[in-house]
N, C-alpha and C positions, 0 to 999 in steps of 0.2 A: 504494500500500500504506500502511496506518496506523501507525503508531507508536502504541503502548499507553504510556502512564504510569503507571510505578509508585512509589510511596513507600517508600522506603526504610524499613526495619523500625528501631526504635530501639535505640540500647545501653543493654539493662537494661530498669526501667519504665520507661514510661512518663513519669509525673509528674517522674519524678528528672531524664532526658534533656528532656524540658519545660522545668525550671526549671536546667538549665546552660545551656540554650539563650537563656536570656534576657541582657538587659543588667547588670551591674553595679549600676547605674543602678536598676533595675526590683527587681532583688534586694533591694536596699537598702530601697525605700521600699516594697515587699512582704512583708516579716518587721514590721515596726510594723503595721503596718494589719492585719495576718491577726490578728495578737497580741491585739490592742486588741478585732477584733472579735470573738475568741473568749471576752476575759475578760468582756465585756458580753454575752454568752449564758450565759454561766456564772454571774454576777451573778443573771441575769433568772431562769433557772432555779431557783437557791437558794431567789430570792424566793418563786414561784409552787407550784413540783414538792417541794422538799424542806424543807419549813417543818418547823421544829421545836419542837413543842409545847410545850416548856418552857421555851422562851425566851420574855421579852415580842413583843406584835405589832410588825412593821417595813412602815414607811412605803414605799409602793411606788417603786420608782425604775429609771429605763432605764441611768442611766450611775450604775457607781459613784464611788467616793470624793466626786463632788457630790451624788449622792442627789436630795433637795428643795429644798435649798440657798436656790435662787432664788425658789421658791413660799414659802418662810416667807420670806425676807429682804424681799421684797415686802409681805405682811401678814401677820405671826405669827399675828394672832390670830383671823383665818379660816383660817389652815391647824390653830391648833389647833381650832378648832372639828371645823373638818370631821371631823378623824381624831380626835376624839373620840364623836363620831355612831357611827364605823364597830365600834368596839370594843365 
């Protein structure tokens, strides 16, 4: 005769039962990283989806607070070239 396995149903959601399931450990280094990559879609977003006409143009960039940083530190004066082409 077989034995059926079943999974036990969770307490609550889902997601919540998930994530007390996990390690301390996991928890920890899982709240900075969700964080980080929500505010760089949210960044990317602003940039692309909700531009605001009356503000000057903004230099495109994937991560904030460095922006382009590294592209003009490199040669200012081809980054400003370039984003003056675009405008």
């Amino acid at each position: 005769m077989e034995r059926e396995t079943t999974v036990p149903a969770p307490n609550g959601p889902y997601l919540l039962s998930s994530w007390l399931g996990l390690s301390l450990t996991a928890q920890i280094f899982l709240v900075p990283t969700i964080s980080i990559f929500l505010y760089i879609i949210k960044h990317v977003l602003q940039q692309l989806v909700f531009v605001d006409k009356t503000q000057p143009p903004v230099v495109f960039s994937w991560l904030p607070l460095i922006g382009s940083t590294v592209e003009y530190g490199i040669e200012p004066y081809k980054f400003y070239a370039k984003y003056q082409k675009k405008v």
